[in-house]
C-alpha positions in Angstrom: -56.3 -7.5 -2.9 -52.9 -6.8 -4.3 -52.3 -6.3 -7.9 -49.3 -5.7 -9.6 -47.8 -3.9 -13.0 -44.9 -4.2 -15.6 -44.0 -3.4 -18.5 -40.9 -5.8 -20.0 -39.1 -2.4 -22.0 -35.8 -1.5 -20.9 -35.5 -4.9 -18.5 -33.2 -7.8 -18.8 -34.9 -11.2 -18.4 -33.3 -11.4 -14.8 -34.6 -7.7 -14.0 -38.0 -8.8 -15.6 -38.7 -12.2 -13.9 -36.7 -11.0 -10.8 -39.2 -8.3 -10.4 -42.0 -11.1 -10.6 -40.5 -13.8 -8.4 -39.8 -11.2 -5.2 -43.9 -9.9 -5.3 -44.9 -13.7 -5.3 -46.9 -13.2 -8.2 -49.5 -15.5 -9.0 -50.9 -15.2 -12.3 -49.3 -12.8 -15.1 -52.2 -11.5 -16.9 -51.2 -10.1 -20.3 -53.1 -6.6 -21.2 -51.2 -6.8 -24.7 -52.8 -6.5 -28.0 -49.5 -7.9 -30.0 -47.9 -10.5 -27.8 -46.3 -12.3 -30.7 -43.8 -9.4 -31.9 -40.3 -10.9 -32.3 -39.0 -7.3 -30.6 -41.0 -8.5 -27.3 -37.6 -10.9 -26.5 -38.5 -13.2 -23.5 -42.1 -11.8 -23.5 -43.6 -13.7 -26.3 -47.1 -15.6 -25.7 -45.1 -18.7 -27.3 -42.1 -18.4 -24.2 -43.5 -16.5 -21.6 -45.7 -19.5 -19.8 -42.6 -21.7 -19.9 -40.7 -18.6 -18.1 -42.9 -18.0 -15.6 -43.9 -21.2 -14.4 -40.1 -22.6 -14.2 -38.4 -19.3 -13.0 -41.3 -17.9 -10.8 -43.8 -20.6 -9.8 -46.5 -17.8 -11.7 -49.4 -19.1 -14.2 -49.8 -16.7 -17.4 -53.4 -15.4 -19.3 -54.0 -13.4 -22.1 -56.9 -11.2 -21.8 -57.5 -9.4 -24.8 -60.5 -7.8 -23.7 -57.9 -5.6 -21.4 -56.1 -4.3 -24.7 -56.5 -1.1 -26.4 -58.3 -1.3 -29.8 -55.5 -1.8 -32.9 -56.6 1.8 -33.7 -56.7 3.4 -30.7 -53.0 2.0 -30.0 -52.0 3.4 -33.7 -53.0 6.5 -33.3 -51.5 6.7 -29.6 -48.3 5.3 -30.9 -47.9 7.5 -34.3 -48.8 10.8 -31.4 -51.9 11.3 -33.5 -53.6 11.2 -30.0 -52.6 12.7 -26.6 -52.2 10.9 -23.6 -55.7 12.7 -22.3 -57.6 11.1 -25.5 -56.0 8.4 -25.1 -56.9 7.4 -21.6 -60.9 9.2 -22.2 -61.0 6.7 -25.1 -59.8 3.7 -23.6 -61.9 4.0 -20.7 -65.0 4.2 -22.6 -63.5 1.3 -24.3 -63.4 -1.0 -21.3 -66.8 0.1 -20.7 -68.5 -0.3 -23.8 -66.4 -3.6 -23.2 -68.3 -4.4 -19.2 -64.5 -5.7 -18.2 -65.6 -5.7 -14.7 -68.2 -8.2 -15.7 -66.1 -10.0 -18.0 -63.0 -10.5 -15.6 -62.4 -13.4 -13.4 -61.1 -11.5 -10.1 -59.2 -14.6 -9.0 -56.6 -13.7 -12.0 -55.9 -10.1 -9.8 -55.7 -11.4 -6.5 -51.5 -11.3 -6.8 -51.8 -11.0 -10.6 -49.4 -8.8 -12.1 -50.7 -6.4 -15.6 -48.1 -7.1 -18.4 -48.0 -4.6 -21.0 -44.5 -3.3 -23.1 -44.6 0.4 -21.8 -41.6 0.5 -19.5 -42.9 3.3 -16.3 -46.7 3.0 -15.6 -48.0 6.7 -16.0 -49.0 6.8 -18.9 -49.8 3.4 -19.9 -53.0 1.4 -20.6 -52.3 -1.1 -17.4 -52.5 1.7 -14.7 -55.9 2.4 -16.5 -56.8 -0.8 -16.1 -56.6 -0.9 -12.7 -57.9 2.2 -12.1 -61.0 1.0 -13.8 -61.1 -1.6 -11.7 -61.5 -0.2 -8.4 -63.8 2.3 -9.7 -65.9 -0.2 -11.4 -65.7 -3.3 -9.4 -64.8 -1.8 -6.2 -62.4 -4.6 -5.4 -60.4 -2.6 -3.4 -57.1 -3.6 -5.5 -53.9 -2.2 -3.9 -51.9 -1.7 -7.0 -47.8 -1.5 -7.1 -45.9 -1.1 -10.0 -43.1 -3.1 -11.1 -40.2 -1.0 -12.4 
């Protein structure tokens, strides 16, 4: 199953729904806590359907239950917590939270993880899918978007 990443910092619209259009992606699934923010551009919940279905064919969901905590995020964001914490503590956050359980898989097949982090390496959606294929063993073949 192949499952795609972006992040939406540092891209033009074109870059950004360029990206999506070329890996055929299905579904976007939105891993954001704050998809609202007036500095998320072309991203916002209340546009990015409209984009994605007209420029790229691609459905959109919001799955909060992918999303760091508000506090976790905080205190990742103010550098009150290390990448390493970070990542130990979202993880037990998606378990506490039984994702895998939680998730409908058709969303992944071609689904692309939306998050704002620009590169993928140290950001919650290359967690995610991590988690994932450990968890669910859907064998995801995951390919970032940058």
């Amino acid at each position: 199953m192949q499952l795609y990443t972006i992040g939406f910092t540092s891209k033009t619209a074109e870059q950004f729904f360029g990206f999506i259009r070329r890996a055929g992606v299905a579904t976007v699934v939105d891993v954001r806590l704050n998809n609202t923010s007036q500095l998320a551009g072309f991203s916002r919940r209340q546009d990015l359907p409209f984009f994605l279905r007209e420029l790229c064919g691609a459905d959109y969901a919001h799955v909060p239950a992918l999303a760091p905590s508000r506090e976790l995020l905080t205190a990742h964001r103010r550098k009150e917590l290390a990448w390493p914490e970070f990542r130990s503590r979202y993880l037990d956050l998606l378990d506490q939270r039984s994702i895998e359980d939680q998730l409908d898989s058709t969303l992944l097949e071609r689904g692309c993880l939306l998050c704002s982090e620009h590169e993928p390496h140290h950001c919650h959606r290359s967690l995610i899918a991590d988690y994932l294929n450990d968890r669910a063993g859907l064998g995801l073949r995951v390919h970032h978007l940058y």
